[in-house]
C-alpha positions as CSV (number, residue, x, y, z in Angstrom):
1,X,0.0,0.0,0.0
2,X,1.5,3.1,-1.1
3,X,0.5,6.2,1.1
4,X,1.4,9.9,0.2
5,X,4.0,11.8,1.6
6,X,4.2,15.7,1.0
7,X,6.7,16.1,3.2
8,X,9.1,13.4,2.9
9,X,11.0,14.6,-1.1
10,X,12.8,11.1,-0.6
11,X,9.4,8.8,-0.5
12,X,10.0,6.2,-3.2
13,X,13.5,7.1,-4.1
14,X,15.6,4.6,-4.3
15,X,19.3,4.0,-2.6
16,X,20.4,3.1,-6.1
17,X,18.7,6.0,-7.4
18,X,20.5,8.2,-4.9
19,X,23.7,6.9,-5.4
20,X,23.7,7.2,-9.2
21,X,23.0,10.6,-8.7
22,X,25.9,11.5,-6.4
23,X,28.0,9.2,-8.7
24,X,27.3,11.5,-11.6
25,X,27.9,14.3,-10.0
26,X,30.9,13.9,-8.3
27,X,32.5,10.8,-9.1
28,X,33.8,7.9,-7.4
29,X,36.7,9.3,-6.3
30,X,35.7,12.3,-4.7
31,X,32.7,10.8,-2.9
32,X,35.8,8.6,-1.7
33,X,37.7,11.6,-0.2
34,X,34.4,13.2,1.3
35,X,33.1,9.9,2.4
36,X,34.5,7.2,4.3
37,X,32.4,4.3,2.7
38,X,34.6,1.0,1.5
39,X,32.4,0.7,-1.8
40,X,34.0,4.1,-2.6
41,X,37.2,3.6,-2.1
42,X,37.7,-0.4,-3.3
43,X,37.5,-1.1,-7.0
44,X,35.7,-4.4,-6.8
45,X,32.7,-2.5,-5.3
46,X,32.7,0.3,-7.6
47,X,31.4,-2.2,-10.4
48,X,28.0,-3.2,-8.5
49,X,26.1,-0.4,-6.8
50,X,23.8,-3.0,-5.5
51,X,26.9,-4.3,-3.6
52,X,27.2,-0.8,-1.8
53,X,24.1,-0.4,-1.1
54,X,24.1,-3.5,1.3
């Protein structure tokens, strides 16, 4: 059951889908340096996102 959510800009969006976003616009490497998050910073996990966002 989906309810709405007028206040919550985030409702339905996806971890994925937020992730792709800060991929494109900063890149891998800088969301490495800003963030300390292994998937960033390790190769291997760059090449699934789905990997991350577990």
């Amino acid at each position: 059951m989906t309810q709405e959510q007028p206040n919550n800009p985030l409702h339905g969006v996806t971890l994925e889908a937020i992730l792709n976003q800060l991929v494109a616009h900063y890149g891998w490497a800088e969301l490495g340096r800003q963030i300390d998050i292994r998937c960033f910073n390790y190769v291997g996990a760059r090449l699934n996102l789905t990997t991350c966002a577990r």
